[in-house]
C-alpha positions in Angstrom: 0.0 0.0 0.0 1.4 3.1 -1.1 1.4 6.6 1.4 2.8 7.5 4.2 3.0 5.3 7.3 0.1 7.5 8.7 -1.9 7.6 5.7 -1.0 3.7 5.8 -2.2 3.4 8.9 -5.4 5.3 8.6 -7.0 3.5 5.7 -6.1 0.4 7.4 -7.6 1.2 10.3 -10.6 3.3 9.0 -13.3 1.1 10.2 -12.3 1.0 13.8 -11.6 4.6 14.1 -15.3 5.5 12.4 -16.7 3.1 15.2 -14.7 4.5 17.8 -15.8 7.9 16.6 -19.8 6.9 16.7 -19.6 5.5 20.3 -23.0 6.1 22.4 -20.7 8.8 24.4 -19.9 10.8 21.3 -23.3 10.5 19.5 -24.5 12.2 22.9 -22.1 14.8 23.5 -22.4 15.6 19.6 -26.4 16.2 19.9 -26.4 17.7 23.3 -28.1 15.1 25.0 -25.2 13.9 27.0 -27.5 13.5 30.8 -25.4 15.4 33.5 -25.0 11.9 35.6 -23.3 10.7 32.5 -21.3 13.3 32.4 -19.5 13.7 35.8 -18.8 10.2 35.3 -17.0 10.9 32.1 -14.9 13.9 33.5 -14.4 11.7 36.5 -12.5 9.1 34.3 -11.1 11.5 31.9 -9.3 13.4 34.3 -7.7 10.4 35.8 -6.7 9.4 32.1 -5.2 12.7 31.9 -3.3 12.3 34.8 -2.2 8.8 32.9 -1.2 10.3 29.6 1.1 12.7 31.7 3.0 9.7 32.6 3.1 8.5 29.5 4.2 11.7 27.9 7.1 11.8 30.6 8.4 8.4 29.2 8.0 9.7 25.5 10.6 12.5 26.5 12.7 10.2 28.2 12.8 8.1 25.2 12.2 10.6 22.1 15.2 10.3 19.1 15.7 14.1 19.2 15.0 17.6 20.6 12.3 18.3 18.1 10.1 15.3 19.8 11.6 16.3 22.9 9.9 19.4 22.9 7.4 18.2 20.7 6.0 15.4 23.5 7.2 18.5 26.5 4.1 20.5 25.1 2.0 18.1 25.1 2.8 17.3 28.6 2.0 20.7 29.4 -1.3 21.1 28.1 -2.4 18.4 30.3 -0.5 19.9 33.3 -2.1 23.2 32.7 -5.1 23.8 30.5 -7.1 19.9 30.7 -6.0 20.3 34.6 -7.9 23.4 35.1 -10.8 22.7 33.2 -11.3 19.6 35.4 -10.2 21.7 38.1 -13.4 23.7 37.2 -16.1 21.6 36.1 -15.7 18.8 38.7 -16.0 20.9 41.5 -19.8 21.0 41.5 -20.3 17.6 39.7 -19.8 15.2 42.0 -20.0 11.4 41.5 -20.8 9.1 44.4 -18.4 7.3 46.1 -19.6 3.8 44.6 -20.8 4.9 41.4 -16.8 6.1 41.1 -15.0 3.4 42.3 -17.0 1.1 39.9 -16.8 3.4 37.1 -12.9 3.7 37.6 -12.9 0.0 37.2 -14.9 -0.2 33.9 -12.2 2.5 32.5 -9.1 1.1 33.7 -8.3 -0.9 30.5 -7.5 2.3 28.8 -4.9 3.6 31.3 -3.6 -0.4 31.3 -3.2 -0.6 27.3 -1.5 3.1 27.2 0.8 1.9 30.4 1.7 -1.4 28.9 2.3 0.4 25.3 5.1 3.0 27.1 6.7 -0.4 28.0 7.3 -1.6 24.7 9.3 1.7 23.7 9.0 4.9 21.7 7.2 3.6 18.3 4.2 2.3 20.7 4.1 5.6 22.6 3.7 7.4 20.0 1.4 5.4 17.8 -0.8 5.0 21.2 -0.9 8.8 21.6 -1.9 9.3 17.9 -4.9 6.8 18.0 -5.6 8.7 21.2 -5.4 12.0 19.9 -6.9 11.2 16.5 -9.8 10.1 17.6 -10.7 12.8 19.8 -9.8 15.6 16.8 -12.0 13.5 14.4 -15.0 13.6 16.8 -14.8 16.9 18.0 -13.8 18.4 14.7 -17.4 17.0 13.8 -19.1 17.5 17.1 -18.2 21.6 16.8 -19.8 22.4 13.0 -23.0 20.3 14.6 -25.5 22.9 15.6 -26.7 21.9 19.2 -28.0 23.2 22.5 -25.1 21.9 24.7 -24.2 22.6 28.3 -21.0 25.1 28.6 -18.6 22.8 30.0 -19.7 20.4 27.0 -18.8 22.7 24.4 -15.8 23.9 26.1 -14.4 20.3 26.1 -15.3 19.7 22.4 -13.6 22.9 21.4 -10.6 22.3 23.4 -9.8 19.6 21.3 -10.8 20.8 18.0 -8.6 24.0 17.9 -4.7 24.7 18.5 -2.5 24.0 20.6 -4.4 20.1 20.7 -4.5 19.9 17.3 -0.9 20.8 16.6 -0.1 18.3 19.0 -2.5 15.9 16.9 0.0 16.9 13.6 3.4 16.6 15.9 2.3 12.8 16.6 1.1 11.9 13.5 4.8 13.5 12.1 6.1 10.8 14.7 4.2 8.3 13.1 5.5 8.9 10.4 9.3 9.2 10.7 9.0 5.4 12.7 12.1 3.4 11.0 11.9 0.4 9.1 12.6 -1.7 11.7 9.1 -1.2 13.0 5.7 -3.0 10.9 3.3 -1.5 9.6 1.6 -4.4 11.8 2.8 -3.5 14.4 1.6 -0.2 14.4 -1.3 -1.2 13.1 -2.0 -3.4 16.3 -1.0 -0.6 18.6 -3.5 1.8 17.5 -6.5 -0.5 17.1 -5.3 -1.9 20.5 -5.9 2.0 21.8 -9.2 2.2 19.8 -10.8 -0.7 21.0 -9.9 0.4 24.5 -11.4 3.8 24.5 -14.6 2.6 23.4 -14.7 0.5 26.5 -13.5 3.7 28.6 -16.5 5.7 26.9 -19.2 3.1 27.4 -17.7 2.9 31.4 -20.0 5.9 32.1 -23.2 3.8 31.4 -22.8 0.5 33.0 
């Protein structure tokens, strides 16, 4: 198949990412229909996701071929660290989730934190390709999600923006560049398998809010 790894990667992986992109979760926040219970939940895992990709961001400077992904993966880090903190910082306060309700929900999304945690294990290609699958997704949807016209709550439409605008997507761009500059030594199957592994897993973290 000819193309970049990326573009390789993409049409390979088209159906899972146009699934993962039509998840119950998405569909709702989209319309505006997202039910606030639903929603604390989902900020509740999200931020502790955040707090995971941070971690994982810290091993892809550790481990990054050269200052351009050095600083490339640092801003990332720091968008986490300082914009996606304070808006949970701010829009968690006065949606609380009940003690039980968290601790199960937590549970449900754990496999996503577990698949990004075991792909910073296997070394910089994963990282990166996990991030991108990540990242991608939530550009795709959101890119959609803000040309929708619906009534959504402010914190709703704050999220969704946040991730369809600068700096995220220029972080979106950076990763994919990563992507695509993997060597030879790593397959396209490889890859392949790391971003469907990170698909599959955020559409169990996104249907964690309902169970």
């Amino acid at each position: 198949m000819a193309g970049s790894r990326s573009e390789r990667l993409l049409a390979g992986a088209g159906d899972a990412l146009t699934a993962s992109a039509r998840v119950r979760l998405v569909e709702e926040a989209t319309a505006g229909t997202l039910d606030p219970p639903s929603f604390a939940r989902y900020l509740l895992i999200e931020e502790g996701f955040v707090h995971t990709a941070a971690r994982i961001l810290g091993a892809a400077v550790r481990h990054a071929p050269g200052w351009r992904a050095v600083t490339g993966h640092a801003a990332s880090l720091h968008g986490l660290v300082t914009e996606q903190s304070d808006y949970f910082a701010e829009v968690r306060r006065d949606r609380p989730v009940p003690a039980e309700d968290a601790a199960a929900c937590l549970r449900r999304a754990a496999p996503l934190s577990e698949t990004a945690l075991r792909a910073a294990e296997q070394g910089y290609p994963a990282i990166v390709t996990s991030l991108f699958a990540a990242e991608h997704l939530y550009a795709t949807w959101c890119a959609r999600a803000v040309d929708v016209p619906a009534a959504r709550p402010d914190a709703v439409q704050e999220w969704i923006e946040l991730h369809a605008r600068p700096p995220f997507t220029d972080q979106v761009a950076f990763l994919r560049a990563e992507v695509d500059a993997l060597g030879g030594d790593v397959s396209d199957g490889d890859v392949h398998h790391w971003f469907t592994a990170m698909l599959h897993a955020e559409d169990r973290f996104h249907d964690a809010v309902y169970a």
